[in-house]
N, C-alpha and C positions, 0 to 999 in steps of 0.2 A: 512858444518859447521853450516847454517841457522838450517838445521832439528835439528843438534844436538841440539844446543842453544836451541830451541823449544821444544827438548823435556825435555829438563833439564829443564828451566825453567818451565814446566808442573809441574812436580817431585814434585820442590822447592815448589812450589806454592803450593800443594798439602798436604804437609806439614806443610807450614804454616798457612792454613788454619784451620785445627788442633789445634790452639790457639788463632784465629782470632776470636773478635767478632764482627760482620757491626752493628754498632750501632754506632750514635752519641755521647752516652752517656758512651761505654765501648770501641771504635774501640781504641782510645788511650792508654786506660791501658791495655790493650790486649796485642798491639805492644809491649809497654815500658817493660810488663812482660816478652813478650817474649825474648827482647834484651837482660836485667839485671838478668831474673831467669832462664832461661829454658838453662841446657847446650848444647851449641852451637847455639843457636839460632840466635846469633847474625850473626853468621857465617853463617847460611842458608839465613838470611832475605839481609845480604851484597850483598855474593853469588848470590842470587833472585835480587837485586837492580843492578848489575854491569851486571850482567847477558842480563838485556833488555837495558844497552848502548850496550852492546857487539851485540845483535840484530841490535840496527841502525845502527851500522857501518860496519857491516859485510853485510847486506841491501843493504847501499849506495856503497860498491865496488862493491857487485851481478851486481847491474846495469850499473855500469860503467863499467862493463867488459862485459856487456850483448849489451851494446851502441858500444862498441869499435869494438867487433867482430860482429856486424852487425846480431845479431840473433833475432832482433825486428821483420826483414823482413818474406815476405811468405816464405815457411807456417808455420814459427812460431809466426804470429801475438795473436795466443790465447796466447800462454804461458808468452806473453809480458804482455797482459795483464792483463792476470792472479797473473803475477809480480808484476805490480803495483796495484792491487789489494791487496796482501799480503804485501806488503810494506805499505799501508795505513793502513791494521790492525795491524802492528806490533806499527804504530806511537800509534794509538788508544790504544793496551796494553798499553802505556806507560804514556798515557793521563790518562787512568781510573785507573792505577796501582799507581801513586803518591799521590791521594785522599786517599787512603784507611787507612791508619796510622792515619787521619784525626790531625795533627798537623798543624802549624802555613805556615810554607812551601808549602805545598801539597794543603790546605784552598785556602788561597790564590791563589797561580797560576793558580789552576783549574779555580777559579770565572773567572781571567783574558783570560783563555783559553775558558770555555764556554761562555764568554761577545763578544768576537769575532765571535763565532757560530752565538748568538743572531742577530749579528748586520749587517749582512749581508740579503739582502733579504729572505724572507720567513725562515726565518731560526729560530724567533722564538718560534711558535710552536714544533719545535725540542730541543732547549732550555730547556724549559720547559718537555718536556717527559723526556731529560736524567735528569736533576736533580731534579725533583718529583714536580714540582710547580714552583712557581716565586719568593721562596725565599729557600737558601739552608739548608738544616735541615737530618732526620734521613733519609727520603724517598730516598734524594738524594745519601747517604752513600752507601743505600741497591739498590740501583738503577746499581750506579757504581761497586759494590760487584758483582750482578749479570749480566752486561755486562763482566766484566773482566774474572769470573771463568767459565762462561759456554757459551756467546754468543760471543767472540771474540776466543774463542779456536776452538770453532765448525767451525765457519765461516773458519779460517784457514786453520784445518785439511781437509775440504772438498776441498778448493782452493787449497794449497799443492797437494789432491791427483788428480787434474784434471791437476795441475802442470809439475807433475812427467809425471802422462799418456800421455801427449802433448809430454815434453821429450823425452819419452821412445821412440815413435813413428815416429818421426820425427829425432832423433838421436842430437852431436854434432855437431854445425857449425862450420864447416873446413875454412881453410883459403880463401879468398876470387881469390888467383892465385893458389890452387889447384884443380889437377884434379880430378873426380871422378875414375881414375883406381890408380892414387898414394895416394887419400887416404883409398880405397880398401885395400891397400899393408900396409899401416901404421895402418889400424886398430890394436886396441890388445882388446885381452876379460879383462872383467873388475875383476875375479879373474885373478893372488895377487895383480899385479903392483896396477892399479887404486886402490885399495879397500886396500891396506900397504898407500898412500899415504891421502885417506881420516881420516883414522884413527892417522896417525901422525897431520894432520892437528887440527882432533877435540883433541887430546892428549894437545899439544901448546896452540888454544884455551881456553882447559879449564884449563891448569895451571897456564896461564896467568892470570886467571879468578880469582882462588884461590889466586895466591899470591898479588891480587889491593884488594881483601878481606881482606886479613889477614895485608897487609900494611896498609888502611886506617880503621881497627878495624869494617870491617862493614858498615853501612848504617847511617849515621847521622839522630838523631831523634830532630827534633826540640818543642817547648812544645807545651802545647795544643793547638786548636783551639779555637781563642778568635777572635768573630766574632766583636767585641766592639774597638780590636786596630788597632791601624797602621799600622799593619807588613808592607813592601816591597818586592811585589810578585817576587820571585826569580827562575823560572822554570829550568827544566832539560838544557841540555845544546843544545839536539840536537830541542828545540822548541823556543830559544833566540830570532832566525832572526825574530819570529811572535811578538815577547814582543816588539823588534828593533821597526818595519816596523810603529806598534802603535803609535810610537814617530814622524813618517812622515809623517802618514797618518790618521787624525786623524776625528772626526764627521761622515759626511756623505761618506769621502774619506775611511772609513774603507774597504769598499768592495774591495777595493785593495789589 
């Protein structure tokens, strides 16, 4: 289901970049056109939107069912963490993929999310490279434009395929009171059984996908980026516990 998500969301992405312009100055009306003019766009850019919750959470079960069955151990130490390798880039899509609309929303929380990068040791310098300087503007649009579509996919797909090849190799981890000649005997080839049940899986997936689309009409666009107001940075759901933790731990306790 991860790959699939991945590669769809590639797709989407792909597409919408096709009316995307990374500019401070157009990234807004770009989106806004695409939601309001472009038929179905709304429906790709939703799609695209539900699409990377559906990654984190599909993510956070991989692992707890990677925890559960004990496959962290030798020798599939790489592929562990290889996992949480790709589980941090998936976070990071979703980190750079909010920015881009450059609305009041996205504005916002980023600052709060990169304020926390900043404020942790050594960390400014890093700051600073992702959003173009020490105040946010065009650099930092096309900064995050260009992590999202070409240096967070790469990264993946190379991790993915060092992923798989650990897999491959090492096979699935059997239960922990099985033996190696009963699960010799339980083996099955992975045509039709396994490969009827991965495709019903991504089938569910992605209807479920379409129909939080088509229910919640898409992707809410909030207005522009108005670097002068109040807004009330309000991030994704699966980055809360970091906005939370802010409220407890706050000054020099940020390192927490």
């Amino acid at each position: 289901m991860l790959v699939y998500l991945f590669m769809q969301q590639v797709v989407l992405g792909t597409l919408l970049a096709f009316y995307y312009s990374p500019s401070a100055a157009s990234a807004w009306a770009s989106t806004a056109y695409l939601n309001d003019q472009v038929a179905g766009g709304w429906f790709l850019r939703g799609l695209h939107h539900h699409g990377s919750s559906a990654m984190v959470i599909v993510t956070i079960l991989h692992l707890v069912q990677v925890v559960w069955a004990g496959a962290y151990r030798k020798p599939r130490e790489v592929n562990w963490w290889s996992g949480l390798g790709m589980a941090g880039l998936v976070l990071a899509f979703a980190l750079t993929g909010y920015l881009l609309p450059w609305d009041q929303k996205g504005y916002w929380a980023t600052q709060v999310a990169t304020g926390i990068m900043g404020s942790v040791p050594g960390g400014g310098p890093m700051q600073q490279l992702v959003q173009g300087g020490t105040e946010y503007g065009n650099l930092t649009i096309t900064r995050f434009f260009a992590i999202h579509v070409f240096v967070l996919p790469m990264a993946l797909a190379g991790l993915l395929g060092l992923h798989l090849w650990v897999f491959r190799k090492h096979g699935v981890t059997p239960p922990a009171e099985m033996s190696p000649e009963e699960l010799e005997r339980k083996t099955q080839p992975f045509w039709p059984n396994q490969l009827f049940l991965d495709v019903l899986a991504m089938a569910v997936c992605g209807a479920a996908l379409v129909g939080m689309t088509v229910y919640t009409h898409g992707a809410e666009l909030y207005a522009p980026a108005d670097p002068a107001s109040n807004f009330v940075a309000r991030p994704e759901w699966y980055f809360l516990f970091l906005f939370q933790l802010l409220k407890y731990f706050e000054g020099p306790l940020q390192i927490i």
